[in-house]
C-alpha positions as CSV (number, residue, x, y, z in Angstrom):
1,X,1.4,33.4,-1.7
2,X,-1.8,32.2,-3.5
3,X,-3.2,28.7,-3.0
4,X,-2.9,28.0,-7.4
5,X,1.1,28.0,-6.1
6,X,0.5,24.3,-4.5
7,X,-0.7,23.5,-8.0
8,X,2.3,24.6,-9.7
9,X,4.8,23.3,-7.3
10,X,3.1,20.4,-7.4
11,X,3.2,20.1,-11.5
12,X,7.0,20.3,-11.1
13,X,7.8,16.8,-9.6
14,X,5.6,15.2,-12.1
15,X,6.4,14.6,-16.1
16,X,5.9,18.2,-17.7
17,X,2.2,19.1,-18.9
18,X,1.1,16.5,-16.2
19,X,-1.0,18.6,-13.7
20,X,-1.5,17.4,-9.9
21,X,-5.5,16.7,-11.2
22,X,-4.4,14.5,-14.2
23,X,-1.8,12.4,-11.9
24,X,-5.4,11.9,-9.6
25,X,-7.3,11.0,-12.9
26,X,-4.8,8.7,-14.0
27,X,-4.7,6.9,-10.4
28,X,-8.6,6.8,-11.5
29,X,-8.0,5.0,-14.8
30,X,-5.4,2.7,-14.1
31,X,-7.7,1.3,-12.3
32,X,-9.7,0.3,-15.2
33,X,-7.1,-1.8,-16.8
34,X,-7.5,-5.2,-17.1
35,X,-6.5,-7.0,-13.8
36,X,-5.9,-4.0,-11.8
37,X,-8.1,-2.1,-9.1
38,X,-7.2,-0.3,-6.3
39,X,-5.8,-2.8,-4.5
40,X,-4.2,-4.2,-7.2
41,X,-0.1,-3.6,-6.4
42,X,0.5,-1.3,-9.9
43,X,-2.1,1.5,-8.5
44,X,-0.5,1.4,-5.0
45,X,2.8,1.9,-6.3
46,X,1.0,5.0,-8.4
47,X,-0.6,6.5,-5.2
48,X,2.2,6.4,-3.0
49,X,4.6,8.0,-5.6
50,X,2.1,10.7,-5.6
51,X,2.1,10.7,-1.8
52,X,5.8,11.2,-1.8
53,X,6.3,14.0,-4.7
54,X,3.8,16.0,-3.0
55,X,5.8,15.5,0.5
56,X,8.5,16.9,-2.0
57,X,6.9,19.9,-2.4
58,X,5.7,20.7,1.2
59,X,9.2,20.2,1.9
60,X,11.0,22.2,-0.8
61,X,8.5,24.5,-2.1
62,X,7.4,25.9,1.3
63,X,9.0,25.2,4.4
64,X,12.5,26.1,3.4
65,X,11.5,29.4,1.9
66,X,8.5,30.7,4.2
67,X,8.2,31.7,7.8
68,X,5.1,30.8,9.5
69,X,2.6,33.0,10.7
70,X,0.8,33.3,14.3
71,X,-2.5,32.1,12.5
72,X,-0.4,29.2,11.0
73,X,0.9,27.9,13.8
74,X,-1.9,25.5,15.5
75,X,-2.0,24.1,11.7
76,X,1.4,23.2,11.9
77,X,1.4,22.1,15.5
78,X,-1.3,19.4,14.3
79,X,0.5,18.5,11.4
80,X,3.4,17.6,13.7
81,X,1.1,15.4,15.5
82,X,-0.7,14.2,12.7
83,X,3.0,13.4,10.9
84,X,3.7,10.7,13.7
85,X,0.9,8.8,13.1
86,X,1.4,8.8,9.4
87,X,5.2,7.6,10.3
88,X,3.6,4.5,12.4
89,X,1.9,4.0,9.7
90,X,4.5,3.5,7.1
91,X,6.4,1.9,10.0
92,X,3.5,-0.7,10.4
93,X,3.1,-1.3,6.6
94,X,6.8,-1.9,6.2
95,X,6.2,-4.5,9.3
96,X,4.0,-6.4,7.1
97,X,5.5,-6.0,4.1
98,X,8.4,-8.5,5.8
99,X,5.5,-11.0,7.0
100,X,5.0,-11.0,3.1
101,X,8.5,-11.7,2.5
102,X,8.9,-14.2,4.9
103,X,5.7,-15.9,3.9
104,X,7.2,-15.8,-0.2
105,X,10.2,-17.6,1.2
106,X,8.6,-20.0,2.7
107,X,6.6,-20.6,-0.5
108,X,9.6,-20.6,-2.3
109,X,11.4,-23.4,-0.2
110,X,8.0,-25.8,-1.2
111,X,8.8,-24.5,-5.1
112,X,12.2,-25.2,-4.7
113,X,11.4,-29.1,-2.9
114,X,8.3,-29.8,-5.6
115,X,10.0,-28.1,-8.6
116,X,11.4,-30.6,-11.2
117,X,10.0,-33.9,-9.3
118,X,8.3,-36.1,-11.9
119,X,6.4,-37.6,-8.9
120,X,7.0,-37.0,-5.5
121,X,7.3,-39.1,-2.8
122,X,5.3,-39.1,0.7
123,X,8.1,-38.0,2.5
124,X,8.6,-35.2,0.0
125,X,4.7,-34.2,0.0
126,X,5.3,-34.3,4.0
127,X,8.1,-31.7,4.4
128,X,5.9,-29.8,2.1
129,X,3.1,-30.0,3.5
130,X,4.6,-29.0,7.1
131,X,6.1,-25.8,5.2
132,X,2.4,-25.1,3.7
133,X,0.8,-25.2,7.2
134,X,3.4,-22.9,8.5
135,X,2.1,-20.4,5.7
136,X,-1.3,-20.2,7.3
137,X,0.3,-18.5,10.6
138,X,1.6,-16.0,8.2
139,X,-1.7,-15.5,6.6
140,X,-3.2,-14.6,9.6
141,X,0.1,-12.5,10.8
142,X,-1.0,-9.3,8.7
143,X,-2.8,-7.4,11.4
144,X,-5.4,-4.5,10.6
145,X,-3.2,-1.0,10.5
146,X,-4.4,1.6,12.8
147,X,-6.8,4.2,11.6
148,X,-5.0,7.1,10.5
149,X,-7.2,10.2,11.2
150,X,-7.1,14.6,11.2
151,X,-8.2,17.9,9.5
152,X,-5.5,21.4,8.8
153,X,-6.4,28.7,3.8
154,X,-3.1,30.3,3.4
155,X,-0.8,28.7,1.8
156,X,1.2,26.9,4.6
157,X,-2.2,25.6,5.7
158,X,-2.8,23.9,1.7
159,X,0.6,22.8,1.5
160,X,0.3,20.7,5.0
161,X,-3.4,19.9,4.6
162,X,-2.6,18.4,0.8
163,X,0.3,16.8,1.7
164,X,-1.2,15.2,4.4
165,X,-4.5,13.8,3.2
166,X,-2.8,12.1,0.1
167,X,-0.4,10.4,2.1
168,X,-3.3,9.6,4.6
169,X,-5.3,8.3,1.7
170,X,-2.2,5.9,-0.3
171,X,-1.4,5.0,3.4
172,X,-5.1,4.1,4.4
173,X,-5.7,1.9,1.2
174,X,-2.7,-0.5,1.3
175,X,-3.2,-0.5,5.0
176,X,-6.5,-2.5,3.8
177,X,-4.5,-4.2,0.8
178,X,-2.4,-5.7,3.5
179,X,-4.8,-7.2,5.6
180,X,-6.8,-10.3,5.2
181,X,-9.9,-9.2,7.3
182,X,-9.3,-5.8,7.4
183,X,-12.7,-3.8,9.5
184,X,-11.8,-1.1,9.2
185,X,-12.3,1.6,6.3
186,X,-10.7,4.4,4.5
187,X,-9.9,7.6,6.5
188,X,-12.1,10.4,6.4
189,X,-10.6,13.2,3.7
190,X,-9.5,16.6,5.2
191,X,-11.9,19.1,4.9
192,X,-10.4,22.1,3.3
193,X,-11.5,24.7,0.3
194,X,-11.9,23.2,-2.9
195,X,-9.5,23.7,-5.5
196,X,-9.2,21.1,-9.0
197,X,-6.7,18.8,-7.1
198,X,-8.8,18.5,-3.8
199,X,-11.6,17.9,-5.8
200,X,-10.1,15.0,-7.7
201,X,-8.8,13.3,-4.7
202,X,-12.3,13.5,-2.5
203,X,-13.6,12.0,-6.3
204,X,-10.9,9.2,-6.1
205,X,-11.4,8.6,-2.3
206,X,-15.0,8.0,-2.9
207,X,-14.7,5.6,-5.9
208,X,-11.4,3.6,-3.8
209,X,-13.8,3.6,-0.6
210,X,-16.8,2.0,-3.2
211,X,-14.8,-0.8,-4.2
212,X,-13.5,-1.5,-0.6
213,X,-16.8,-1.9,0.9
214,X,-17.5,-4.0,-2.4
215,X,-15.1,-6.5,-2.0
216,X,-15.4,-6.7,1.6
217,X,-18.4,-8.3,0.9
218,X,-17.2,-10.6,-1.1
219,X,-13.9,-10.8,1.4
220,X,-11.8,-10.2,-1.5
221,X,-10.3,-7.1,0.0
222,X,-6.7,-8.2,0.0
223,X,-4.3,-7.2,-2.7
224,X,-5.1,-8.9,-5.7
225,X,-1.4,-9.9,-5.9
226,X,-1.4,-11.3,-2.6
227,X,-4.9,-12.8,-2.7
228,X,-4.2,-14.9,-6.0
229,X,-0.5,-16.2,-4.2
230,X,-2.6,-17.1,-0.7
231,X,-5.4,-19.0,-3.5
232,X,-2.6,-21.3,-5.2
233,X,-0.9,-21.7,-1.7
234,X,-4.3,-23.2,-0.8
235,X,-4.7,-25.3,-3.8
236,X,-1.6,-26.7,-3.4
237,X,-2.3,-27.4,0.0
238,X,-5.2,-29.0,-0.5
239,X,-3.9,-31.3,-3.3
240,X,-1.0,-32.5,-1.3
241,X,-3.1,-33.1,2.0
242,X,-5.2,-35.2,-0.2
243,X,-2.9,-37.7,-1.3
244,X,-1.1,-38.1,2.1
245,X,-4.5,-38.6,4.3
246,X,-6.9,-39.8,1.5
247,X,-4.3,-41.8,-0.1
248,X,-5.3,-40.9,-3.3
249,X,-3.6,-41.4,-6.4
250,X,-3.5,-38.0,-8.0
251,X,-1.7,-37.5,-11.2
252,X,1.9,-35.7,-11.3
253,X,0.5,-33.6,-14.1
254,X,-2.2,-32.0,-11.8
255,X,0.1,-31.3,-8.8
256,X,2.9,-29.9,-11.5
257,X,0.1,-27.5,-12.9
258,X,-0.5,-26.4,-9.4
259,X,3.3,-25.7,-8.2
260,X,3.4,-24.0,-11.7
261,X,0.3,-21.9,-10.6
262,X,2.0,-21.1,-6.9
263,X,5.6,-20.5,-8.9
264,X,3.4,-17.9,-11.1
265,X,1.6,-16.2,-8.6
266,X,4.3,-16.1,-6.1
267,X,6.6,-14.7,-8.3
268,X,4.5,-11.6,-9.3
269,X,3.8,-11.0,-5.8
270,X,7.5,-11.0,-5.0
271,X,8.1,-8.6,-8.2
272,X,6.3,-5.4,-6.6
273,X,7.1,-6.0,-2.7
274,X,10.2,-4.5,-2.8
275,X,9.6,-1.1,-4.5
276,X,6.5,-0.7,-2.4
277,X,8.8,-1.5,0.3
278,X,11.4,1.5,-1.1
279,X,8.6,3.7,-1.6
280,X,7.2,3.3,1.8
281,X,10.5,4.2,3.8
282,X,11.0,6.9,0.7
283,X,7.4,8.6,2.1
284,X,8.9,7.6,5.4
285,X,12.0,9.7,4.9
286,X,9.8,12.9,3.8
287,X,8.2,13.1,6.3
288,X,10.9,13.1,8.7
289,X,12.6,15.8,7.1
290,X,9.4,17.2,6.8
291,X,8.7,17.6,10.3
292,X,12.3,18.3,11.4
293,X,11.9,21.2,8.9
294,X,9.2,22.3,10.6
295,X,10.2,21.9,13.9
296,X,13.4,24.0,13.2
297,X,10.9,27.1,11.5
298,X,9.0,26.9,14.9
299,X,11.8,26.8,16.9
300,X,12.9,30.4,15.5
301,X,9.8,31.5,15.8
């Protein structure tokens, strides 16, 4: 089978005339939308729904209708290996995911105290303010994913190696998106003969891996979503811990404007958890079945 099959196979879980490059150039432009980047929570979604149609096709396309060769087999023996560091890693993005959901409820029970108060009490601003402190454990919860590494042709070896470093890749950058002081950086691509899609994804690693360094510098790195929530949670902190310690008499109006800023940003944040949270176990899934699939080709080897 010739490697221009990946493409094609490829092409078919994707909107028709849409090739495998395009859906890579378009990850490319979204980002250049106003308010999104690659850590913003719209181009995540995009990259991991490309992760998981391509897992479609290593599954479908190839290992239910091909028998592996001797040469393929150490290729597939690392991708076995490979495949259970990828699952940790959906497994430890999922984990964090729920640190994010817990830490939105807890915003939402300060919303929910603050919400419709034409001035607050000190006993009110207290409660809320012992619910806002609580918030900063959770801001400090997200913990740095592990580094998901590897390399893997014929045309099980493209297949594996493709479906692998994409997933690697979406996996690797909202690993970063996730974590407040993240260190580490992107994982290396697979090396592996260039073809138009491999090409576009080394292109699109490089750019993503430009504009992580770039905002670690300005330890902005977070995902934007997340970031601007964690921002009016600390305005709102702020305000309230000044008129309990300093006394001071600040005006409804202002503390109003910042719940409605916290309300905003909150709920935008809790709009795209859940389907990234149902795309992750969806990659999660394909890879399972992925491996089994493989497993059982071995195993009648």
């Amino acid at each position: 089978m010739r490697p221009s099959k990946f493409l094609r196979a490829i092409s078919l879980q994707f909107p028709a005339r849409l090739s495998p490059s395009l859906v890579l150039s378009a990850l490319h432009c979204r980002s250049t939308l106003p308010g999104e980047s690659y850590v913003s929570a719209p181009w995540l979604m995009g990259a991991l729904n490309v992760a998981v149609a391509i897992q479609k096709v290593a599954l479908v396309e190839s290992l239910s209708n091909i028998s592996i060769r001797e040469c393929d087999r150490n290729p597939v023996e690392n991708y076995l290996e490979d495949a259970v560091e990828l699952l940790d890693a959906c497994n430890g993005l999922c984990n964090r995911m729920e640190t994010v959901n817990e830490y939105v409820q807890a915003l939402r029970i300060v919303l929910h105290s603050l919400e419709g108060r034409s001035d607050p009490n000190a006993t009110m601003l207290k409660r809320a303010s012992v619910v806002l402190k609580s918030c900063e454990a959770m801001e400090r919860k997200c913990a740095e994913l592990e580094k998901c590494s590897s390399s893997l042709g014929s045309w099980v070896k493209e297949v594996l190696n493709g479906s692998k470093a994409i997933a690697l890749f979406a996996c690797g950058v909202f690993g970063i998106a996730l974590s407040f002081k993240t260190k580490r950086g992107l994982p290396a691509p697979c090396s592996f003969p260039t073809t138009s899609w491999s090409s576009s994804l080394h292109e699109l690693h490089k750019e993503v891996k430009e504009e992580v360094e770039t905002r670690k510098k300005l330890g902005s790195v977070v995902l934007v979503e997340l970031r601007e929530t964690v921002n009016a949670t600390k305005t709102l902190r702020d305000l309230i811990n000044l008129r309990l310690t300093v006394k001071k008499a600040t005006h409804h109006i202002e503390l109003d404007a910042k719940v409605e800023d916290l309300r905003r940003s909150c709920g935008k944040l809790e709009e795209w958890i859940k389907p990234l949270q149902e795309i992750v176990n969806e990659l999660y899934r394909n890879l399972i079945s992925t491996r089994v699939a493989l497993l059982d080709v071995l195993s009648c080897q």
